[in-house]
C-alpha positions as CSV (number, residue, x, y, z in Angstrom):
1,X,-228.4,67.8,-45.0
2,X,-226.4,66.5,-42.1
3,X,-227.4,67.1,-39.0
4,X,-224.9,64.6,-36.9
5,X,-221.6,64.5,-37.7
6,X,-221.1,62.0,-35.1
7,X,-223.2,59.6,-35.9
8,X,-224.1,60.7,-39.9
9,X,-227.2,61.2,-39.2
10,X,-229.6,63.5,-41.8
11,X,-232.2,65.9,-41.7
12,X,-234.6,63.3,-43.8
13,X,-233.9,60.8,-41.0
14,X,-234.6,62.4,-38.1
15,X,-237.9,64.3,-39.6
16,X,-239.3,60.3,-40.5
17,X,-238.2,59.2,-36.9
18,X,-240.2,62.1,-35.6
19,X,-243.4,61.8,-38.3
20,X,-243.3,57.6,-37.2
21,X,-243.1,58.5,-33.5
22,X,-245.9,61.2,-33.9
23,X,-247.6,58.4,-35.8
24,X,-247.6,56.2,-32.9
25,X,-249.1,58.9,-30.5
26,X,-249.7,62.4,-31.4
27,X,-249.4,64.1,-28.6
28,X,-246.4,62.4,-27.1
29,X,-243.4,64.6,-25.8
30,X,-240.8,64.3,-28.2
31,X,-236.9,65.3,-27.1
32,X,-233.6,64.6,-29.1
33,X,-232.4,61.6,-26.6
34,X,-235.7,59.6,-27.6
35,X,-235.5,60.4,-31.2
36,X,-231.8,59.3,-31.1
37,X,-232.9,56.0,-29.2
38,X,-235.3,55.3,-31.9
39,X,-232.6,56.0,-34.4
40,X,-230.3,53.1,-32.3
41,X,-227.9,56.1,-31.9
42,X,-226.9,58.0,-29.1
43,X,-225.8,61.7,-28.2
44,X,-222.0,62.2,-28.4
45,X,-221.1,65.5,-28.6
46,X,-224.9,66.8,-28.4
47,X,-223.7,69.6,-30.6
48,X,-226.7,69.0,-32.7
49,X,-229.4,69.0,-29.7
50,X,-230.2,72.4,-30.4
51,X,-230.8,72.2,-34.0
52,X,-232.9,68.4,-33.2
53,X,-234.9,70.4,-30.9
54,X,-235.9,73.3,-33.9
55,X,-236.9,69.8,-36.0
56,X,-238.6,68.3,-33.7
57,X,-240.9,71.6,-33.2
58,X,-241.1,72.1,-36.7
59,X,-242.1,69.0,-37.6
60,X,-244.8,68.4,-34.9
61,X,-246.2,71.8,-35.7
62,X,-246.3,70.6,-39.9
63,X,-247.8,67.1,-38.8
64,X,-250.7,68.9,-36.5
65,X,-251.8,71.1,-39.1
66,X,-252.1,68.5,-41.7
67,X,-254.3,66.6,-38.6
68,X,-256.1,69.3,-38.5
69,X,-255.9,70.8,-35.2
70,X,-256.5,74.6,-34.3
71,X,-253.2,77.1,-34.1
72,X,-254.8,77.4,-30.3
73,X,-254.0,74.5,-29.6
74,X,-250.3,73.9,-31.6
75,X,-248.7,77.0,-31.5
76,X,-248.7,78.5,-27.6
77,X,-247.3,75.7,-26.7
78,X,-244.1,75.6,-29.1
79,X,-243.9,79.3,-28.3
80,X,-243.4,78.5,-25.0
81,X,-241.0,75.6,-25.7
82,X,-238.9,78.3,-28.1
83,X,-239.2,80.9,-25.6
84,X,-237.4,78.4,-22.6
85,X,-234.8,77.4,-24.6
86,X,-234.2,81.3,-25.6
87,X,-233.7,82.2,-22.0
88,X,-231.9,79.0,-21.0
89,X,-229.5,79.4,-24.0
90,X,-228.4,82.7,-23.4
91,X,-226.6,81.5,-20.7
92,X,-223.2,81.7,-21.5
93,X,-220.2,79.3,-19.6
94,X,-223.1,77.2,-18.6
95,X,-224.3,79.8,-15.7
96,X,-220.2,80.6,-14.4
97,X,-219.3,83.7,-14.0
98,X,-216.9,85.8,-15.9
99,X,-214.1,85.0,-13.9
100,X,-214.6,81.4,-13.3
101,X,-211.2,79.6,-14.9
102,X,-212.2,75.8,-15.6
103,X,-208.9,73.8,-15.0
């Protein structure tokens, strides 16, 4: 599946960027502007941050079970992670108000 338009990149590509990076040090914070500088890309649009970001959690959760690690320790943490970008991306017309006119 597509996940860039901008820069054709796939699902499959950015879940290997994120298993090799997670390779290299488990516990390492992982956003989309470091998995697109892996990939030799960069953000254009960054319409497809949001959906890199649900990856990203996904696949570190997948890859720390496999380790082994507890749910203690995996899953509070990306809770909290989904539960910031829930509140932040409610937020609609980036925090103007209703009767802010952009130019």
């Amino acid at each position: 599946m597509l996940v860039c338009h901008c820069n054709l990149i796939t699902q499959k590509e950015i879940e290997q960027t994120i298993t090799e990076m997670l390779d290299a040090d488990p516990w390492q914070l992982i956003v989309p502007a470091k998995v697109y500088h892996t990939l030799k890309k960069r953000g254009r649009c960054c319409g497809c941050f949001p959906n890199v970001v649900e990856t990203i959690i996904r696949v570190t959760e997948d890859y720390h079970r496999r380790l082994g690690a507890g749910e203690t320790e995996i899953v509070p943490f990306l809770d909290r992670v989904r539960g910031l970008r829930g509140q932040y991306g409610s937020m609609s017309h980036e925090g103007r108000t209703t009767d802010h006119r952009a130019a």
